[in-house]
N, CA, C and O atoms as a Tinker XYZ file with bonds, in Angstrom:
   496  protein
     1  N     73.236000  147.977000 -143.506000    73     2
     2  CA    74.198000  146.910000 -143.683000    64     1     3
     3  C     73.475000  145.573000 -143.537000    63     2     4     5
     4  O     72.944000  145.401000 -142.440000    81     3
     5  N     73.354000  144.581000 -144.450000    73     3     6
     6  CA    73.772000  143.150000 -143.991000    64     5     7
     7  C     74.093000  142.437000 -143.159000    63     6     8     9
     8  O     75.231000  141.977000 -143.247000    81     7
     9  N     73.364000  142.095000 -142.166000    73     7    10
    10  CA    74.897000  140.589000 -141.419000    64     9    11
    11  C     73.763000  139.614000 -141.329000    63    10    12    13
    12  O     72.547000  139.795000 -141.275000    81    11
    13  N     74.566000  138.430000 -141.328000    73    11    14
    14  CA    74.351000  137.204000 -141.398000    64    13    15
    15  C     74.575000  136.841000 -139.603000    63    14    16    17
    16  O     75.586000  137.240000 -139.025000    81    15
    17  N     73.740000  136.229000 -139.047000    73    15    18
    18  CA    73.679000  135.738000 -137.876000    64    17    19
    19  C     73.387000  133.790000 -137.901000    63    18    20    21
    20  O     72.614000  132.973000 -138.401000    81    19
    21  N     74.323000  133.829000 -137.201000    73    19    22
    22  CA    74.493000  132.026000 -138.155000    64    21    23
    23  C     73.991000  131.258000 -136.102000    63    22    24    25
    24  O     74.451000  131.497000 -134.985000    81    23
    25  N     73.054000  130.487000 -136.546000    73    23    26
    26  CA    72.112000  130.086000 -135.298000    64    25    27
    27  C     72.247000  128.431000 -135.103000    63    26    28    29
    28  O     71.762000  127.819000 -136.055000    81    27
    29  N     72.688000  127.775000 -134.284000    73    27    30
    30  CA    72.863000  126.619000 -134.380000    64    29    31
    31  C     71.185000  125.609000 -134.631000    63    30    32    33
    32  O     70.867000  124.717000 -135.418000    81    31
    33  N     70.652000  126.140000 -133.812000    73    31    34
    34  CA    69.454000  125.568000 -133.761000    64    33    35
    35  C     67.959000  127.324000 -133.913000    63    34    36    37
    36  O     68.077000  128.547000 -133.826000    81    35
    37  N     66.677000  126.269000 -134.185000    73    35    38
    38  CA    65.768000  127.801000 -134.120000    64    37    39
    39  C     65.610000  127.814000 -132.977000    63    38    40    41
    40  O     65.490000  126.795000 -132.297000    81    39
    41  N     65.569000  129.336000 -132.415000    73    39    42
    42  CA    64.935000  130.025000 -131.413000    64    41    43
    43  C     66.503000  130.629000 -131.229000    63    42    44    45
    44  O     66.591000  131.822000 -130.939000    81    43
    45  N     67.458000  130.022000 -131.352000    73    43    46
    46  CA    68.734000  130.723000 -129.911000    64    45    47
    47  C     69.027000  132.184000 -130.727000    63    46    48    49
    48  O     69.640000  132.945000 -129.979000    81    47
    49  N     68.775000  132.732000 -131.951000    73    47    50
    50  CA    69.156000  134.098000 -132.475000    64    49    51
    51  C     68.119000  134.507000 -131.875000    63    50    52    53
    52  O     68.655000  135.262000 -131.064000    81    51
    53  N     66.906000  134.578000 -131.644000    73    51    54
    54  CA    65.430000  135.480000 -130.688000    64    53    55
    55  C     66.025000  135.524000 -129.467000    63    54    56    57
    56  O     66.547000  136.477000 -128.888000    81    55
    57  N     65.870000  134.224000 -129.091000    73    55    58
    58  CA    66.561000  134.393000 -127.119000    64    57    59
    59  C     67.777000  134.575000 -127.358000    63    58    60    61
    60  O     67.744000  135.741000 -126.965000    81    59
    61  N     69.065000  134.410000 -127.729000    73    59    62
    62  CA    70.039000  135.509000 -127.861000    64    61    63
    63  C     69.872000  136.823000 -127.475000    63    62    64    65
    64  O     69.934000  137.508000 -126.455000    81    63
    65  N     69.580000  136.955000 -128.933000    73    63    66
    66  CA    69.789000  138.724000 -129.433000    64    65    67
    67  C     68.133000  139.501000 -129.873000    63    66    68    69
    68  O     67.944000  140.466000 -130.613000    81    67
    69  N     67.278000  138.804000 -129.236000    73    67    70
    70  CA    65.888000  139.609000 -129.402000    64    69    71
    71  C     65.677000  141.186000 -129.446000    63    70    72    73
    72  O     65.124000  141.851000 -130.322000    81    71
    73  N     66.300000  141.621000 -128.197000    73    71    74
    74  CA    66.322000  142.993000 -127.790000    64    73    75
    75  C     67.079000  143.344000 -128.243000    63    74    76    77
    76  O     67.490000  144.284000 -127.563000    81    75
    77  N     67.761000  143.194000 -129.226000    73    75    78
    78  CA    69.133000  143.920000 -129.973000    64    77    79
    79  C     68.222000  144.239000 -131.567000    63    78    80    81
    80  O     68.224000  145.269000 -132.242000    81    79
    81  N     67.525000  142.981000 -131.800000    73    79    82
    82  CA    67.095000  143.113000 -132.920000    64    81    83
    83  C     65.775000  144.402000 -133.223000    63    82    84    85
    84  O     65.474000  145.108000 -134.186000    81    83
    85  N     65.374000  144.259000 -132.157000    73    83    86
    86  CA    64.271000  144.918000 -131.819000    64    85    87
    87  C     64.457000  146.561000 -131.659000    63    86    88    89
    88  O     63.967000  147.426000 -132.385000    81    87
    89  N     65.060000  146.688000 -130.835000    73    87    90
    90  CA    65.494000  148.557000 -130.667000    64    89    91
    91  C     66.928000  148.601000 -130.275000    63    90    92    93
    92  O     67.464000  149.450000 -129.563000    81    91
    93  N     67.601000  147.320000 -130.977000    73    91    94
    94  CA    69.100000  147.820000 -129.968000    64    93    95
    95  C     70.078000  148.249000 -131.442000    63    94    96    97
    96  O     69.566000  148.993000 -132.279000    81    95
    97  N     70.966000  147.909000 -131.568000    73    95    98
    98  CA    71.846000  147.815000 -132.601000    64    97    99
    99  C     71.476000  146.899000 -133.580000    63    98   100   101
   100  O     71.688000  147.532000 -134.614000    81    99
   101  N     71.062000  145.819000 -133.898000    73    99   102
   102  CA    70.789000  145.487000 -134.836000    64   101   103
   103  C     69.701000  145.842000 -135.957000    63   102   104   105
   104  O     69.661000  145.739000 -137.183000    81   103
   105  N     68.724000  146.371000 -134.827000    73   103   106
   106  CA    67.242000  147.108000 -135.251000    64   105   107
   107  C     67.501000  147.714000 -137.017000    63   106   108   109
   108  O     66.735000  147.819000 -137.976000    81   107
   109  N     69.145000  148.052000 -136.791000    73   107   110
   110  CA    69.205000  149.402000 -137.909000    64   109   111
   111  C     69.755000  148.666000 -139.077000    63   110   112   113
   112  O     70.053000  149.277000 -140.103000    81   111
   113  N     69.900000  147.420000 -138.971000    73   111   114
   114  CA    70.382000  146.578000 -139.914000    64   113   115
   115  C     69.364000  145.492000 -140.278000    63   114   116   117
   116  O     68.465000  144.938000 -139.644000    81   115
   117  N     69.918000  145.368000 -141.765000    73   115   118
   118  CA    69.107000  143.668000 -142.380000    64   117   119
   119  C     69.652000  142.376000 -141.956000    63   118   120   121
   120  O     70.715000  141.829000 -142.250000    81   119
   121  N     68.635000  141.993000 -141.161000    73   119   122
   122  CA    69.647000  141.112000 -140.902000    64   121   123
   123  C     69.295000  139.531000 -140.905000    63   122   124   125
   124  O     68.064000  139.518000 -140.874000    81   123
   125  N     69.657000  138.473000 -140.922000    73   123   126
   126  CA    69.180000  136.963000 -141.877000    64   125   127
   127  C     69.804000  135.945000 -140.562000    63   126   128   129
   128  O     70.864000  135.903000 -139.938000    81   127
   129  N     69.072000  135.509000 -140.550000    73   127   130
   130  CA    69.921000  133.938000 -139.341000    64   129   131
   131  C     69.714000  132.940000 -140.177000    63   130   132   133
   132  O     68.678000  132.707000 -140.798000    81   131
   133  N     70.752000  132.323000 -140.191000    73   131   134
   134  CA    70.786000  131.288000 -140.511000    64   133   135
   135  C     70.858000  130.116000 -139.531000    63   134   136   137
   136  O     71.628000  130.016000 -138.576000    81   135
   137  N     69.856000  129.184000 -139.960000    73   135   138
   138  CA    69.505000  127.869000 -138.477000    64   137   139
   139  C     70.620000  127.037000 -139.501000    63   138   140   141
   140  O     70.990000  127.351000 -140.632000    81   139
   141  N     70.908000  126.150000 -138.867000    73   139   142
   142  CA    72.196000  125.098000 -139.080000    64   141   143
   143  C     71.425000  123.766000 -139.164000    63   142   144   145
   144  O     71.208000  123.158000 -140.213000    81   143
   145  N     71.053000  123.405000 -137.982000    73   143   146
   146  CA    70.607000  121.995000 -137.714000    64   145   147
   147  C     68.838000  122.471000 -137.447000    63   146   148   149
   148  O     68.221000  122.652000 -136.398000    81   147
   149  N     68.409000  122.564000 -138.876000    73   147   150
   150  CA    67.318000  122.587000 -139.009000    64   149   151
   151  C     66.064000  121.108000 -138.596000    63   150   152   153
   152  O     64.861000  121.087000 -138.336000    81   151
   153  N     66.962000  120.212000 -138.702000    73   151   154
   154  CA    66.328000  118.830000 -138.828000    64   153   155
   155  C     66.025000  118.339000 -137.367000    63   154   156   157
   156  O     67.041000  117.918000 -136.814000    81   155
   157  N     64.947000  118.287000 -136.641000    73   155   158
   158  CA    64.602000  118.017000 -135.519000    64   157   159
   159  C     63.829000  117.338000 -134.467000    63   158   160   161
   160  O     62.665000  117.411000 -134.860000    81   159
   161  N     63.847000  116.851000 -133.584000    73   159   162
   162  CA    62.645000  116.465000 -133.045000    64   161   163
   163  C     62.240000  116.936000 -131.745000    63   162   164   165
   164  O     61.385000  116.354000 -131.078000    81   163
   165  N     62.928000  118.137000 -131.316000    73   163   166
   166  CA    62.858000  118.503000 -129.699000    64   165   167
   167  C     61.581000  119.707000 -129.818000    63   166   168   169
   168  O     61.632000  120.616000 -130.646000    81   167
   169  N     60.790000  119.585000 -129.136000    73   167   170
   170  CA    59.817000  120.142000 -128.973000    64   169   171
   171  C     58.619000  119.879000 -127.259000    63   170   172   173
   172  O     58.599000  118.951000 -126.450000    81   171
   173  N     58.057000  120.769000 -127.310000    73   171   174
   174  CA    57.572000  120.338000 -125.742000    64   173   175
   175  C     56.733000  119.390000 -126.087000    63   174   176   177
   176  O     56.984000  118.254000 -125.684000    81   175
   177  N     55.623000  119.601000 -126.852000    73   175   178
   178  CA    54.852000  118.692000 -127.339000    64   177   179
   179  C     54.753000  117.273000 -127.523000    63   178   180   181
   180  O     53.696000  116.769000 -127.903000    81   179
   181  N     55.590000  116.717000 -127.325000    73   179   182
   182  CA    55.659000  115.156000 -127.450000    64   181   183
   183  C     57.462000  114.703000 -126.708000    63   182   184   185
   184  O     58.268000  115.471000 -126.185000    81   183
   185  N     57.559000  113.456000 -126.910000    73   183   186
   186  CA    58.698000  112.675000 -126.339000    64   185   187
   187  C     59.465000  112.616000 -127.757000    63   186   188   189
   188  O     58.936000  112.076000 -128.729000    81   187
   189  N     60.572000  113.126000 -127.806000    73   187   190
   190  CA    61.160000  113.319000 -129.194000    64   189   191
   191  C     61.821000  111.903000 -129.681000    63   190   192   193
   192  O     63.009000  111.730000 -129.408000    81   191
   193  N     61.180000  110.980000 -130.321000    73   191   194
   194  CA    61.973000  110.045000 -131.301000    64   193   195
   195  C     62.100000  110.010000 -132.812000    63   194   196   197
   196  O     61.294000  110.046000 -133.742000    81   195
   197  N     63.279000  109.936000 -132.715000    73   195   198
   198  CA    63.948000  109.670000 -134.356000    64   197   199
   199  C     62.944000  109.537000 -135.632000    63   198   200   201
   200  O     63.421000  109.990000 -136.672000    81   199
   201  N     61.697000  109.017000 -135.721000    73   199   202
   202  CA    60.384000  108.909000 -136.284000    64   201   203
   203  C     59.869000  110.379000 -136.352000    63   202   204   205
   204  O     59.387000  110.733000 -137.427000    81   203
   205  N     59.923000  111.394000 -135.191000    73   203   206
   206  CA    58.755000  112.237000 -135.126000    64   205   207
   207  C     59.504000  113.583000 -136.253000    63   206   208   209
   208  O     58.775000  114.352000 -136.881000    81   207
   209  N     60.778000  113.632000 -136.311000    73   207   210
   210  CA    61.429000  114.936000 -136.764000    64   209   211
   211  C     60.625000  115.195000 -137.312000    63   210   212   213
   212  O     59.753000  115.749000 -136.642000    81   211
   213  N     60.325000  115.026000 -138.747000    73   211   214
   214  CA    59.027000  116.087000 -139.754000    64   213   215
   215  C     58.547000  116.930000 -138.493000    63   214   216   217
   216  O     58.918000  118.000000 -138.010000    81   215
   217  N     57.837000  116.254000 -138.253000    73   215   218
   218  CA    56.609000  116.655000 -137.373000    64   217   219
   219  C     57.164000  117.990000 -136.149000    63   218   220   221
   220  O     56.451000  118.940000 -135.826000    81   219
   221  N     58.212000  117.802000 -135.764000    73   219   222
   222  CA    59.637000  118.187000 -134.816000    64   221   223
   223  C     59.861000  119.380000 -135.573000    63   222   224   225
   224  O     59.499000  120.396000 -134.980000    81   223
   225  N     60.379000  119.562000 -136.774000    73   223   226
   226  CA    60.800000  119.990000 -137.791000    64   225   227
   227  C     59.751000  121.255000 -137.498000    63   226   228   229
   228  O     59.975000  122.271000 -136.840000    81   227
   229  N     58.257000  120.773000 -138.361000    73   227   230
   230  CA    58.155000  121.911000 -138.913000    64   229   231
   231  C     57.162000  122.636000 -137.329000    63   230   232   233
   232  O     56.702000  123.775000 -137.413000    81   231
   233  N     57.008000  121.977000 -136.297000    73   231   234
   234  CA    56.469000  122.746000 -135.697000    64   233   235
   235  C     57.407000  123.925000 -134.926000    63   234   236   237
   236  O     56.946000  124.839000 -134.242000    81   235
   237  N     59.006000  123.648000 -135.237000    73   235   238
   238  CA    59.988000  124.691000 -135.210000    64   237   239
   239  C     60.327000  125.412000 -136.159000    63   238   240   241
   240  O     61.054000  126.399000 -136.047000    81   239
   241  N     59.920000  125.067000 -137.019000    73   239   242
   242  CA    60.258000  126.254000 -138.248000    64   241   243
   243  C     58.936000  127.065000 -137.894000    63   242   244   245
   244  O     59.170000  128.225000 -137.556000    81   243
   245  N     57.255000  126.602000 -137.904000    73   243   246
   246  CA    56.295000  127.281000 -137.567000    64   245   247
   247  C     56.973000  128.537000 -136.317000    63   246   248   249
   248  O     56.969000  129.752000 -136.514000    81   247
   249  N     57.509000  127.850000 -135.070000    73   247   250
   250  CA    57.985000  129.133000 -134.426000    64   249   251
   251  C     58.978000  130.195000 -134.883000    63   250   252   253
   252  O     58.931000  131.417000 -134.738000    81   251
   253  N     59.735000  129.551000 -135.372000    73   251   254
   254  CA    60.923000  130.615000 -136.776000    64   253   255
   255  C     60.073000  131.647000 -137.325000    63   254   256   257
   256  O     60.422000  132.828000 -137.348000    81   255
   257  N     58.812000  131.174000 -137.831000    73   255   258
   258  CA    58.408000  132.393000 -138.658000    64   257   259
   259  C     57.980000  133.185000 -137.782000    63   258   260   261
   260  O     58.227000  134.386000 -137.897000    81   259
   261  N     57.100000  132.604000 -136.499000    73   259   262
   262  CA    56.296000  133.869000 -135.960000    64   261   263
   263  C     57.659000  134.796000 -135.366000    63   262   264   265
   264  O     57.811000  135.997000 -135.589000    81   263
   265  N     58.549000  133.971000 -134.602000    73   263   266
   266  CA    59.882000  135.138000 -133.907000    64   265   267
   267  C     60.084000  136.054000 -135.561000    63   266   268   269
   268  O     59.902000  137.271000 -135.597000    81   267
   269  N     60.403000  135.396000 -136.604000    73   267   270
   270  CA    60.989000  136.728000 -137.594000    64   269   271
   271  C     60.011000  137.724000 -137.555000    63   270   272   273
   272  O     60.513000  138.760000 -137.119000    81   271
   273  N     59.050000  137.826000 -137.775000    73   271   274
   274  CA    57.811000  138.660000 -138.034000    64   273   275
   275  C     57.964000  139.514000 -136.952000    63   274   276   277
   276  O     57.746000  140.723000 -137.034000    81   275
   277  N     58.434000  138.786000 -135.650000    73   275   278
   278  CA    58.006000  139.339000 -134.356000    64   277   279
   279  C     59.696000  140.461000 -133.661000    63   278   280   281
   280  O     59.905000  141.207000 -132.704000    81   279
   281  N     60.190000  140.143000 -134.387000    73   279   282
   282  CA    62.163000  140.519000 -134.097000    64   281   283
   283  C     62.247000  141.510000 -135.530000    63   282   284   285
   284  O     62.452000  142.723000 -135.484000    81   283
   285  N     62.050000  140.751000 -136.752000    73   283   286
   286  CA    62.296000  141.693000 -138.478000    64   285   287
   287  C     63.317000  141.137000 -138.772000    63   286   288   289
   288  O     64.286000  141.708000 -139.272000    81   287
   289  N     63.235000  139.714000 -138.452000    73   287   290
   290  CA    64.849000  139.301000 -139.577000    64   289   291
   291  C     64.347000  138.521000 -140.492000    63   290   292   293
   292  O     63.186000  138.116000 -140.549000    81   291
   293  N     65.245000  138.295000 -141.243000    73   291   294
   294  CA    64.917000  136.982000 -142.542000    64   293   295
   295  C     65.462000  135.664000 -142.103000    63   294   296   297
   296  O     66.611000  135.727000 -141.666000    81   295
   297  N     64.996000  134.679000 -142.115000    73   295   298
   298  CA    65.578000  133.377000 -142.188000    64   297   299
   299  C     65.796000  132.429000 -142.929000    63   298   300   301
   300  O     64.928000  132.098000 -143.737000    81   299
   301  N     67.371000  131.541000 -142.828000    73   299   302
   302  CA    67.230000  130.435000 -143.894000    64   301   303
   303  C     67.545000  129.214000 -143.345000    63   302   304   305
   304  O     68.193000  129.389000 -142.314000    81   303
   305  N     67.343000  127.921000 -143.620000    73   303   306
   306  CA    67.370000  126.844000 -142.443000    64   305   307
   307  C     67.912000  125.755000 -143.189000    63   306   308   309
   308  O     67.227000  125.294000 -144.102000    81   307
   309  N     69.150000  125.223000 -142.919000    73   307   310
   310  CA    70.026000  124.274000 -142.947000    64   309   311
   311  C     69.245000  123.240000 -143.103000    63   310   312   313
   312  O     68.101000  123.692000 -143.143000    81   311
   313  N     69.217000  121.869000 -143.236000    73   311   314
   314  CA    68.673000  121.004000 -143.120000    64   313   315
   315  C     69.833000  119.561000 -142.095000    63   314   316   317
   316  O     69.380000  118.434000 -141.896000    81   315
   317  N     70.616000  119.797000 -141.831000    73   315   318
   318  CA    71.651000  119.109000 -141.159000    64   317   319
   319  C     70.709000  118.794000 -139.832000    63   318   320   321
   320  O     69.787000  119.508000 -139.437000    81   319
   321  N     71.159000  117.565000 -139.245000    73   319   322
   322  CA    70.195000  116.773000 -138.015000    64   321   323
   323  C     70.988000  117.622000 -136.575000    63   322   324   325
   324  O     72.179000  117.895000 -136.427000    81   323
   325  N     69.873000  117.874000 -135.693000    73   323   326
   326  CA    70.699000  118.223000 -134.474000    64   325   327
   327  C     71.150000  116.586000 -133.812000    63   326   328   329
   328  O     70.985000  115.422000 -134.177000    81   327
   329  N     71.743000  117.226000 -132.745000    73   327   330
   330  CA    72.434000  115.835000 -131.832000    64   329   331
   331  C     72.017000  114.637000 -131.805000    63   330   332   333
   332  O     72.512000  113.600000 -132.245000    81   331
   333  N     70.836000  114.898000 -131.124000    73   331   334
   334  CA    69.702000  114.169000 -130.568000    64   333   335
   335  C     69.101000  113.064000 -132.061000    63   334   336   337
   336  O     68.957000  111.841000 -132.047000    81   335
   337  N     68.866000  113.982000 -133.169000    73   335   338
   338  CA    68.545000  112.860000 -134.270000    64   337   339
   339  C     70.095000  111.847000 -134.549000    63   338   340   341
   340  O     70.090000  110.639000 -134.784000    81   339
   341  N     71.073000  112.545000 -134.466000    73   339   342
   342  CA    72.929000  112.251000 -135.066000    64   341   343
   343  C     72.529000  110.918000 -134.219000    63   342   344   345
   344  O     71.909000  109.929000 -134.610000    81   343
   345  N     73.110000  111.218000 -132.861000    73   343   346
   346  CA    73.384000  110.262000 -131.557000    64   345   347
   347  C     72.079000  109.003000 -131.222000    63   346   348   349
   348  O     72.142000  107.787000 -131.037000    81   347
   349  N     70.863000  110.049000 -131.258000    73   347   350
   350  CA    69.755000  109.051000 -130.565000    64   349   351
   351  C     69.346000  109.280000 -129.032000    63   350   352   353
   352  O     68.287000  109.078000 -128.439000    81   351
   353  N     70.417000  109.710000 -128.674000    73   351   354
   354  CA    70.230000  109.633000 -127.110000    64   353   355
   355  C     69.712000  111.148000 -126.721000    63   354   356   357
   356  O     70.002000  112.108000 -127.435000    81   355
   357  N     68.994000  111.264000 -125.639000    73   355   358
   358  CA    68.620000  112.525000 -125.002000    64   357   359
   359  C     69.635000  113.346000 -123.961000    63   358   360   361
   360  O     69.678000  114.513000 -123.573000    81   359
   361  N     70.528000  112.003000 -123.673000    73   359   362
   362  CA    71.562000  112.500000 -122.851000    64   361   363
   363  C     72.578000  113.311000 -122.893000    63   362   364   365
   364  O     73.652000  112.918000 -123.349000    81   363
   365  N     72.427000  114.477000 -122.463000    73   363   366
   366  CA    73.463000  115.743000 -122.788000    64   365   367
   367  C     74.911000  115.250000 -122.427000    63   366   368   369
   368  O     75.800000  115.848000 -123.034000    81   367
   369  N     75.188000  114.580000 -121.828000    73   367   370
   370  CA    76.679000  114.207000 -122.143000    64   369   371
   371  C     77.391000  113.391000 -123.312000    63   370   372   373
   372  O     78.574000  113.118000 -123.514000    81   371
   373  N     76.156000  113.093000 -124.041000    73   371   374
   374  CA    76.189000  112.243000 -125.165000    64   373   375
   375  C     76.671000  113.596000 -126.368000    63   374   376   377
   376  O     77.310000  113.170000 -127.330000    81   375
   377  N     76.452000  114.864000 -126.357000    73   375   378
   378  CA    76.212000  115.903000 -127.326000    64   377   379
   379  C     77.514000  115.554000 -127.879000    63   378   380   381
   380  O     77.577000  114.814000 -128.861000    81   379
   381  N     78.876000  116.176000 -127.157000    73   379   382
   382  CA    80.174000  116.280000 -127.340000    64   381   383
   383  C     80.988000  115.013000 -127.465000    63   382   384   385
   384  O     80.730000  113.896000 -127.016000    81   383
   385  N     81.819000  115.342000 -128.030000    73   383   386
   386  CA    82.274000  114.083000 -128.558000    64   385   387
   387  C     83.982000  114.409000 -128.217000    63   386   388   389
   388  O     84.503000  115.204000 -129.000000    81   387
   389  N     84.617000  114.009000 -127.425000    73   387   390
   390  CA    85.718000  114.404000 -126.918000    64   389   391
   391  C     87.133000  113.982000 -128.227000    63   390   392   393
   392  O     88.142000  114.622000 -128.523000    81   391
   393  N     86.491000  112.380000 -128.849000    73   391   394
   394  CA    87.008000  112.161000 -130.014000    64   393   395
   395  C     87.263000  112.633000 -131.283000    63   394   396   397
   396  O     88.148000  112.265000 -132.055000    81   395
   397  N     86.130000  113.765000 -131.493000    73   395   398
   398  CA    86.163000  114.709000 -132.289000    64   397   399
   399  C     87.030000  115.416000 -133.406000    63   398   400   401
   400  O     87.343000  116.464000 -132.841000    81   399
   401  N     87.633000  115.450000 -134.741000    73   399   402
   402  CA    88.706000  115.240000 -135.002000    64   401   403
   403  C     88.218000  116.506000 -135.768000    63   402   404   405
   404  O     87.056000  116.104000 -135.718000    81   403
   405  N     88.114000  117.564000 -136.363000    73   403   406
   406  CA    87.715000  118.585000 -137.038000    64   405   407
   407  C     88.341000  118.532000 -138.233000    63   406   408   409
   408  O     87.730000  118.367000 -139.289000    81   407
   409  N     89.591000  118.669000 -138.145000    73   407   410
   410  CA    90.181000  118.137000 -139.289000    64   409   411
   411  C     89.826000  117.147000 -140.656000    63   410   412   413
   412  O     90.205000  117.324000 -141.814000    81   411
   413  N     88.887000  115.945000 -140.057000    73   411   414
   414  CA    88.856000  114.910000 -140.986000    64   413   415
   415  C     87.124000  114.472000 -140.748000    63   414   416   417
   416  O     86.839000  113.282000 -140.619000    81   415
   417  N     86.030000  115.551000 -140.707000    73   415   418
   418  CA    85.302000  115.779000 -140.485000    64   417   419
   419  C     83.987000  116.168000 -141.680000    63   418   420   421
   420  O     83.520000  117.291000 -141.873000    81   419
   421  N     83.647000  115.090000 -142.265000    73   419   422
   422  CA    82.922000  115.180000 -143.495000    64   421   423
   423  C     81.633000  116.137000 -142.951000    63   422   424   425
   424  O     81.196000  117.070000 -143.624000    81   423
   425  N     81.302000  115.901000 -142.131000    73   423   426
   426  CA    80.163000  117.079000 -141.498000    64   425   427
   427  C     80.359000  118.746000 -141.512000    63   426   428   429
   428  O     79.817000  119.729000 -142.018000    81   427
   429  N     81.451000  118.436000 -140.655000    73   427   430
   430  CA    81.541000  120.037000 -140.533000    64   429   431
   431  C     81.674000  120.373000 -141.558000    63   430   432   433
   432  O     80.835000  121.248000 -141.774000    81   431
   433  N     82.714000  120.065000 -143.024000    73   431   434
   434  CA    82.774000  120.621000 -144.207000    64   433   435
   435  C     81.642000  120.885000 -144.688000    63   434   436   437
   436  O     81.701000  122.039000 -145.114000    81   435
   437  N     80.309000  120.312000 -144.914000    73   435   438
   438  CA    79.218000  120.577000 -145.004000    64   437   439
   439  C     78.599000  121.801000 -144.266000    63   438   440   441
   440  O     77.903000  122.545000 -144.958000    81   439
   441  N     78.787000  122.146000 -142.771000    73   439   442
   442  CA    78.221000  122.805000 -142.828000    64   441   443
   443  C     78.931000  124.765000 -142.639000    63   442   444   445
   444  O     78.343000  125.814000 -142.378000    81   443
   445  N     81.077000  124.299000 -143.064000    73   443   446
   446  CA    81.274000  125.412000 -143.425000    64   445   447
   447  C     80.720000  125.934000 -144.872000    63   446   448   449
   448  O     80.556000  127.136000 -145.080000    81   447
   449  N     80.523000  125.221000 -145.573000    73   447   450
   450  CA    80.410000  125.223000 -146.826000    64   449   451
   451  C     79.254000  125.964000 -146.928000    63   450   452   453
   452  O     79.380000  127.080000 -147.431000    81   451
   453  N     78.114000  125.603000 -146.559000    73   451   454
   454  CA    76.658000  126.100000 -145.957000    64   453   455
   455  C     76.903000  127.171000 -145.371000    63   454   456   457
   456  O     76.051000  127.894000 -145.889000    81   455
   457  N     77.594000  127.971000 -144.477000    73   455   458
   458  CA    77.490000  128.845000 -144.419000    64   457   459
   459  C     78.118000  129.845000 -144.682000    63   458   460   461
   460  O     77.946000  130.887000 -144.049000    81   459
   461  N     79.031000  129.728000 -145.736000    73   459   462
   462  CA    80.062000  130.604000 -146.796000    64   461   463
   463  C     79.053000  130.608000 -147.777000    63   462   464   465
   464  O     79.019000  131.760000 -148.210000    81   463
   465  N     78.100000  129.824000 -148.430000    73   463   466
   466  CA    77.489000  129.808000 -149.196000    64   465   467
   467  C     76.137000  131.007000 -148.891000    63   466   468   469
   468  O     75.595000  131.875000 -149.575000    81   467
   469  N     75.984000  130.515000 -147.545000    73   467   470
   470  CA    74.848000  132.202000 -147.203000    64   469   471
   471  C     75.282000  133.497000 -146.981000    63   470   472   473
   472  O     74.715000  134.584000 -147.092000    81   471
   473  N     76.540000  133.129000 -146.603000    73   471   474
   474  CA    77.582000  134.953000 -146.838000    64   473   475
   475  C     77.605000  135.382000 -147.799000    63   474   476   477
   476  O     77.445000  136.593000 -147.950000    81   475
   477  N     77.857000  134.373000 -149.022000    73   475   478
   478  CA    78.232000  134.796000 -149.929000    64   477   479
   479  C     77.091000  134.980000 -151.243000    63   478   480   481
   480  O     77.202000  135.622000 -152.287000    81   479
   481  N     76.279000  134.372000 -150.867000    73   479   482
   482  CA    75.143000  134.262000 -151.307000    64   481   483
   483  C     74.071000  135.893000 -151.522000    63   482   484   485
   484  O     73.848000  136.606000 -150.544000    81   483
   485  N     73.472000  136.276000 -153.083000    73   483   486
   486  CA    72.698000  137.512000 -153.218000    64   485   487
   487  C     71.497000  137.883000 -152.046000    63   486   488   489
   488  O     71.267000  138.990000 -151.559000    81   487
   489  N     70.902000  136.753000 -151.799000    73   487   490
   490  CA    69.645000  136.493000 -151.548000    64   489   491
   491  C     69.166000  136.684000 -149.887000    63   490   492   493
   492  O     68.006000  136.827000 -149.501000    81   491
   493  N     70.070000  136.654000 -149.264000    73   491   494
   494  CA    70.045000  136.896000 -148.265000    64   493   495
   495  C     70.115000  138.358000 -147.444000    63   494   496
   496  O     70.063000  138.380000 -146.214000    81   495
């Protein structure tokens, strides 16, 4: 079977569900994560500013590939900004937005859309 494992950011489907993928229940399936907020700058390596994402970016996608290789899933990666690029700030109370209106939310439509599009999608 198929499933689609839809990952907000890279790494949390490995530290999630590693050991599932590996010899648990998922092992026996194909299975694809999809990263959301591919666009980044958090990394140990440096002090993350708004400038560094590329750089942010791909040294997290670099870890994406070695976990697939290392777990057996496929991956596909959103390009949408996490928080931290959105907001600016590092401050975790800054993430949530209590104002939040879902409803009237040009973002999120983007990224249901994005991921009906990888459900529904051959290639995955």
């Amino acid at each position: 079977m198929k499933l689609l494992v839809v990952s907000p950011h890279f790494d949390d489907a490995p530290l999630s569900l590693g050991q599932a993928m590996v010899d648990g229940e998922l092992s026996i399936h194909r299975v694809t994560v999809g990263v959301l907020f591919g666009r980044t700058n958090w990394t140990k390596w440096f002090h993350p500013t708004r400038g560094r994402w590329p750089l942010g970016s791909a040294i997290r996608f670099g870890e994406e590939v070695v976990n697939a290789r290392r777990f057996g899933y496929r991956f596909r990666v959103a390009g949408f900004e996490e928080a931290v690029l959105r907001n600016g700030s590092l401050d975790t109370t800054t993430f949530l937005d209590p104002a939040f209106d879902p409803t009237t939310s040009p973002v999120l439509a983007l990224v249901l859309d994005r991921m009906r599009r990888w459900a529904e999608g051959p290639t995955w």
